[in-house]
C-alpha positions as CSV (number, residue, x, y, z in Angstrom):
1,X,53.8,-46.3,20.6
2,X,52.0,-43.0,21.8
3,X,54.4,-40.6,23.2
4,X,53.4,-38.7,26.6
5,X,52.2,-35.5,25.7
6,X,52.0,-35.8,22.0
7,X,48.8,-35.2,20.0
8,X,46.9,-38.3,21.2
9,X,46.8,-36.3,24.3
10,X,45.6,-33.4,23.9
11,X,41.6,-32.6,24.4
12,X,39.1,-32.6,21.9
13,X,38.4,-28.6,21.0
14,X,35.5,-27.4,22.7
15,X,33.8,-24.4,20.6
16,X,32.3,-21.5,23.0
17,X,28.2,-22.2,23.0
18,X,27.3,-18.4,21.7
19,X,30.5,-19.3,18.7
20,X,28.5,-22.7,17.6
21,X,25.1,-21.3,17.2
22,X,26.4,-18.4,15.8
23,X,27.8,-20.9,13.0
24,X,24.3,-22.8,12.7
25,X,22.7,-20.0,12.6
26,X,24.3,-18.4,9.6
27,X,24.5,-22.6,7.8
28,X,20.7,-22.3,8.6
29,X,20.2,-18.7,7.2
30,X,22.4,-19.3,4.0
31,X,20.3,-22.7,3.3
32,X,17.1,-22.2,4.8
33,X,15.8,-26.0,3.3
34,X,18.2,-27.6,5.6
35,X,17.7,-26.8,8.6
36,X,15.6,-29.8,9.6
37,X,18.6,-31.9,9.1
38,X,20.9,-29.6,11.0
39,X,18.3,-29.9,13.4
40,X,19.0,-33.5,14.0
41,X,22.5,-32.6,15.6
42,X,21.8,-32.4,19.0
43,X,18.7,-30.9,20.9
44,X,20.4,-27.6,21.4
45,X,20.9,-27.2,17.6
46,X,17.1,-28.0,17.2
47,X,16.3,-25.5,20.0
48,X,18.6,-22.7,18.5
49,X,17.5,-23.4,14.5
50,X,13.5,-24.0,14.9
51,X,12.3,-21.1,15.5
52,X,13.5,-20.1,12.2
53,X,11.4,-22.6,10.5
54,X,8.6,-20.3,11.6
55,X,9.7,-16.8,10.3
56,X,7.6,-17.0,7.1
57,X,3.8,-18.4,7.5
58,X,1.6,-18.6,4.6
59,X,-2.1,-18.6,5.8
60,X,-5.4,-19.4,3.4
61,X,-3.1,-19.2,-0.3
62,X,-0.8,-21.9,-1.9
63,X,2.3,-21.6,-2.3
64,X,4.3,-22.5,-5.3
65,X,6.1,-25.8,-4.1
66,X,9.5,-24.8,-5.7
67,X,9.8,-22.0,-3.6
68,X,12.5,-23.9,-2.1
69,X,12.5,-21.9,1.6
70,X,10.5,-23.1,4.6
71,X,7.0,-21.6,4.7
72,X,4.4,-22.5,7.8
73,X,1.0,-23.4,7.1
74,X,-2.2,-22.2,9.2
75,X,-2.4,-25.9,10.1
76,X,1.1,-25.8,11.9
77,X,0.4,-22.7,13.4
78,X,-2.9,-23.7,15.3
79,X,-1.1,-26.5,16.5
80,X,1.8,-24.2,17.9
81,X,-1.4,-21.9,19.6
82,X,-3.0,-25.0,21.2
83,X,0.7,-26.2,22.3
84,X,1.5,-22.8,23.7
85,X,4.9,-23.0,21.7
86,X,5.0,-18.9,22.1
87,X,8.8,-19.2,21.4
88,X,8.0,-20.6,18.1
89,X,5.0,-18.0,17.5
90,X,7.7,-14.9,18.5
91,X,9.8,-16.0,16.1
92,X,7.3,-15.3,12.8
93,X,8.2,-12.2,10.9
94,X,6.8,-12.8,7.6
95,X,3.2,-13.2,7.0
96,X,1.5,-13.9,4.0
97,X,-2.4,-13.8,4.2
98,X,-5.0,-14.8,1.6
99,X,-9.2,-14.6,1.5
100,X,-9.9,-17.2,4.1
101,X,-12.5,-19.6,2.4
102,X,-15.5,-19.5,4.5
103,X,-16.6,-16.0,6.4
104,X,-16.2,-18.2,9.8
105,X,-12.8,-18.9,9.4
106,X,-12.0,-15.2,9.4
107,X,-11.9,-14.8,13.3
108,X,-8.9,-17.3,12.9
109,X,-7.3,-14.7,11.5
110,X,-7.5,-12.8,14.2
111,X,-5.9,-15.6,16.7
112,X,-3.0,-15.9,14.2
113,X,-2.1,-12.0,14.0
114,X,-2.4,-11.9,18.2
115,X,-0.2,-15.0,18.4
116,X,2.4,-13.3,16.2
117,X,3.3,-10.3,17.9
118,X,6.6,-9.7,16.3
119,X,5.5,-9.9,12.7
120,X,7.8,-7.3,11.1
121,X,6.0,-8.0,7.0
122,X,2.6,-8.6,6.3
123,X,1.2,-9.3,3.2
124,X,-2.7,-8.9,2.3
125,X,-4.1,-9.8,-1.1
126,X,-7.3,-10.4,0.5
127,X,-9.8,-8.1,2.7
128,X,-9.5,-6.9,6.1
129,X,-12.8,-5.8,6.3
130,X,-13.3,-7.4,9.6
131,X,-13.3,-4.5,12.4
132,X,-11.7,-7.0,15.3
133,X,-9.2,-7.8,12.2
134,X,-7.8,-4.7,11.7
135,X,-7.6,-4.3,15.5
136,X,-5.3,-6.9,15.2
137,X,-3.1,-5.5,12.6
138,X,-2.7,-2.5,14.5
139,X,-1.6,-4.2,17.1
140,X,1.7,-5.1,15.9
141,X,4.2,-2.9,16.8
142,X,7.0,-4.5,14.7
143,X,5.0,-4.6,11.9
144,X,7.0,-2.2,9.2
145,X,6.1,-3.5,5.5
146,X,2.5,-3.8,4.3
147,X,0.4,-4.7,1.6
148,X,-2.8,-4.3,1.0
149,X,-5.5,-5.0,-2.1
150,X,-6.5,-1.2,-2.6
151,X,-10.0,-2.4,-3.9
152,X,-10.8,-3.5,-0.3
153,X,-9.3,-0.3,1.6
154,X,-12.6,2.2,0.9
155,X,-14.7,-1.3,2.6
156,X,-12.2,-1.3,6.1
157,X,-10.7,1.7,6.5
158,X,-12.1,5.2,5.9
159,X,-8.7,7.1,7.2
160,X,-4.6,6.0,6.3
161,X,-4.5,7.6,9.8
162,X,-5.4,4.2,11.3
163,X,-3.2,3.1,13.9
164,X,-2.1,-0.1,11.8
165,X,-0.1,2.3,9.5
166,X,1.4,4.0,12.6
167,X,4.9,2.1,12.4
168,X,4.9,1.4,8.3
169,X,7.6,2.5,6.7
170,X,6.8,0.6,3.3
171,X,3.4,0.4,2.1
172,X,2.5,-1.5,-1.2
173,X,-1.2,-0.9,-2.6
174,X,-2.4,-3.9,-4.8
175,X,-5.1,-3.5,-7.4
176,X,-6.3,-7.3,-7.6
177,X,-9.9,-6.7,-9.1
178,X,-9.3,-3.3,-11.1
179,X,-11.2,0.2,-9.7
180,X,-13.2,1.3,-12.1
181,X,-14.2,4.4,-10.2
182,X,-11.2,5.8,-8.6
183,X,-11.5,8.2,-5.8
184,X,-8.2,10.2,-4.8
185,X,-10.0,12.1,-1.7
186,X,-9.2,9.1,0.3
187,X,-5.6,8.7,-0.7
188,X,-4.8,12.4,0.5
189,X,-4.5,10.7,4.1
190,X,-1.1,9.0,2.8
191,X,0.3,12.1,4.3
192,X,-0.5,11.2,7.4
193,X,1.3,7.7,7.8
194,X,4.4,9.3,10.3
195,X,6.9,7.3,9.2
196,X,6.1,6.5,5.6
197,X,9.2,6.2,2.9
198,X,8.7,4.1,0.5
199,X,5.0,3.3,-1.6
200,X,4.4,1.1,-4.6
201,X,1.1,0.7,-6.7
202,X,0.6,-2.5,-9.2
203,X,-2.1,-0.5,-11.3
204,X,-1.3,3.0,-13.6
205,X,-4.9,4.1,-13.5
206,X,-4.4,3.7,-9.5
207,X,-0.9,5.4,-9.4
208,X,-2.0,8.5,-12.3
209,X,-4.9,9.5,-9.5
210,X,-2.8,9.2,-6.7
211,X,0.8,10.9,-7.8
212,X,-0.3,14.2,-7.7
213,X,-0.9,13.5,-3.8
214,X,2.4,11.8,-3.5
215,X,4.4,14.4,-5.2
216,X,3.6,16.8,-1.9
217,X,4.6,14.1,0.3
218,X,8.1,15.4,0.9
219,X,9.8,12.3,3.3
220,X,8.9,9.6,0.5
221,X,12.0,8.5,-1.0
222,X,10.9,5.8,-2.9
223,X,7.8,5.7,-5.5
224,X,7.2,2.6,-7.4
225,X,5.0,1.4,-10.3
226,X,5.2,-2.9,-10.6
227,X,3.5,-4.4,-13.8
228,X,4.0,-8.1,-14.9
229,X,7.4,-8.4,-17.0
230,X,5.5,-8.4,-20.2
231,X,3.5,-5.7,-19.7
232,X,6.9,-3.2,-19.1
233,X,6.4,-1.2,-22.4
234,X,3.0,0.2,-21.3
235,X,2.5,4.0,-21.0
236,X,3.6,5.3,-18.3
237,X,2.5,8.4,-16.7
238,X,3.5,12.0,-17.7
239,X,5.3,13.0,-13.9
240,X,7.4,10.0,-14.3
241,X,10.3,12.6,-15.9
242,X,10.2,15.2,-12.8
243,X,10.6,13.0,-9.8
244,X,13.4,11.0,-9.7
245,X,12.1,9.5,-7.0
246,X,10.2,7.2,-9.4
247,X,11.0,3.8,-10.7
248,X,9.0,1.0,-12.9
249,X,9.6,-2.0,-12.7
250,X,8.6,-5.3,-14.8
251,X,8.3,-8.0,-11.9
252,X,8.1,-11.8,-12.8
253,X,6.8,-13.3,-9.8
254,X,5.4,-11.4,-6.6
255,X,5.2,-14.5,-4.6
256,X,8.8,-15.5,-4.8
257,X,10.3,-12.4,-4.5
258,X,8.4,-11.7,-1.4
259,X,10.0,-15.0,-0.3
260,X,13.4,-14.0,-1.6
261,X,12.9,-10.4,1.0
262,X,12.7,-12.9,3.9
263,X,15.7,-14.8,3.1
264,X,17.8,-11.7,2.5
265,X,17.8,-11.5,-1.2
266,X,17.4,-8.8,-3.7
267,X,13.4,-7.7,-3.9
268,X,11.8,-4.7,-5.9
269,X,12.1,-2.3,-3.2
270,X,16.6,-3.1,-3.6
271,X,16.3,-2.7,-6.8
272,X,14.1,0.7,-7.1
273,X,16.7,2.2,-4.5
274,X,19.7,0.9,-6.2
275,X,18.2,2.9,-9.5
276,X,17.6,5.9,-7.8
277,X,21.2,6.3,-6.4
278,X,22.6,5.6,-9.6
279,X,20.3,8.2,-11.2
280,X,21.3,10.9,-8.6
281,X,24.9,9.7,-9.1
282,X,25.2,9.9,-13.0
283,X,26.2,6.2,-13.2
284,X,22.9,5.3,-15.3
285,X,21.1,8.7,-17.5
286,X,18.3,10.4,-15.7
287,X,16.1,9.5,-18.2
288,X,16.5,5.1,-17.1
289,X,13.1,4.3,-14.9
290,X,11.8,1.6,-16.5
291,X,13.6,-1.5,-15.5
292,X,13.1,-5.5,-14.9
293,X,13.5,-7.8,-11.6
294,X,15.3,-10.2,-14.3
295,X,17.6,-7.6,-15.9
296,X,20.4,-5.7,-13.7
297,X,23.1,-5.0,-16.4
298,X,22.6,-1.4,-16.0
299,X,24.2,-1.6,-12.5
300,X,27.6,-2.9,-14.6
């Protein structure tokens, strides 16, 4: 027998709208390769949680399939342009761009970087060599992180004064096809990227030219040197001892942990700052700048 006003009565809890995406939201963010089935909740759940399918897009490279996070290909985004889905296009932050394959797929490039406005990380490994191209870069306003393959820089741009370095507060120069003749005069414009903290290099020759420019270049406050893990015992360059500012580091896989910086994990950039602090704090001795990606018992 139910008894008048007992629990059989009482309604079914209703959570506030703004509470309930608030808790898909963070399910979505803390396991990014479910969100297509927490889509399948209800239509608002889909409309709340797709967009964040779309805040990494990986255009003209391959992606390691283990990478286990949602990652948009150029395929999916030209069919979010023809559909108009600008919701969908707002929502991409991350952007990974390769060498398109074919010279006449390169203005494509140019209708993916104007469709995503509100890309906040952009990653180069090929050339921007394209004037209409780098027009496009500079036209993102969010954009804050960028890398670029420092073989291709002397072929775009003559100047880091270019407006697409206006708003970059992390800049990561990439030596994919080794200089063999290394001119520094260009690099003296680093000085003029306003709001420039933090700068990495991937090559020593690179980085010995171009430290005694950064040294001068008073509001960095992070300097990095990356090599491939099993590379981490190579010479390192005589300043290394005088600005603490510096940290090496043996990296295992670029891809991934450029991946892992969209989802909110740990990336190089953490892990130099962490260093630094605990240099300047005494926790680790002054003389610790060499460290791996793989290895963090030194923060114990």
């Amino acid at each position: 027998m139910e008894v008048p006003g007992g629990e059989n009565d009482l309604p079914a809890p209703i959570l506030p709208q703004e509470l309930e995406r608030a808790i898909f939201e963070l399910a979505a963010y803390s396991c990014p390769p479910n969100i297509p089935i927490f889509m399948l909740t209800a239509w608002r759940v889909k409309h709340w949680l797709e967009p964040l399918l779309y805040r990494v897009a990986c255009i003209y490279a391959i992606p390691d399939e283990d990478h286990r996070f949602p990652v948009v290909s150029a395929d999916v985004l030209l069919r979010a342009i023809a559909n108009k889905r600008s919701c969908l296009l707002h929502a991409v932050e991350y952007f990974f761009l390769g060498d398109p394959p074919t010279s006449s797929e390169s203005s494509i490039v140019d209708d993916f970087l104007s469709a995503c406005p509100r890309i906040t990380h952009l990653f180069s490994s090929g050339s921007l060599v394209i004037h209409s191209t780098l027009e496009a870069v500079a036209s993102l306003h969010c954009l804050h992180r960028l890398t670029l393959d420092s073989t291709k820089i002397s072929q775009s741009l003559t100047s880091f004064a270019h407006p697409l370095f206006r708003n970059v507060t992390h800049l990561e120069l990439l030596d994919i096809d080794s200089i063999t003749d290394i001119d520094n005069s260009q690099y003296a414009s680093l000085a003029l990227v306003p709001n420039l903290t933090h700068i990495s290099f991937n090559y020593t020759p690179l980085f010995c030219e171009v430290y005694p420019l950064l040294a001068n270049i008073a509001q960095l406050q992070c300097i990095v040197l990356l090599s491939m893990l099993f590379r981490r015992q190579q010479s390192m360059p005589d300043p290394r001892p005088l600005d603490d500012r510096f940290v090496h580091i043996g990296q295992t896989d670029f891809f991934i942990e450029w991946l892992n910086s969209a989802h909110g994990r740990r990336d190089y950039w953490g892990i130099a700052e962490a260093l630094i602090s605990a240099r300047r704090s005494g926790r680790v001795p002054p003389s610790l700048y060499s460290v791996s990606d793989v290895d963090m018992s030194w923060r114990a």
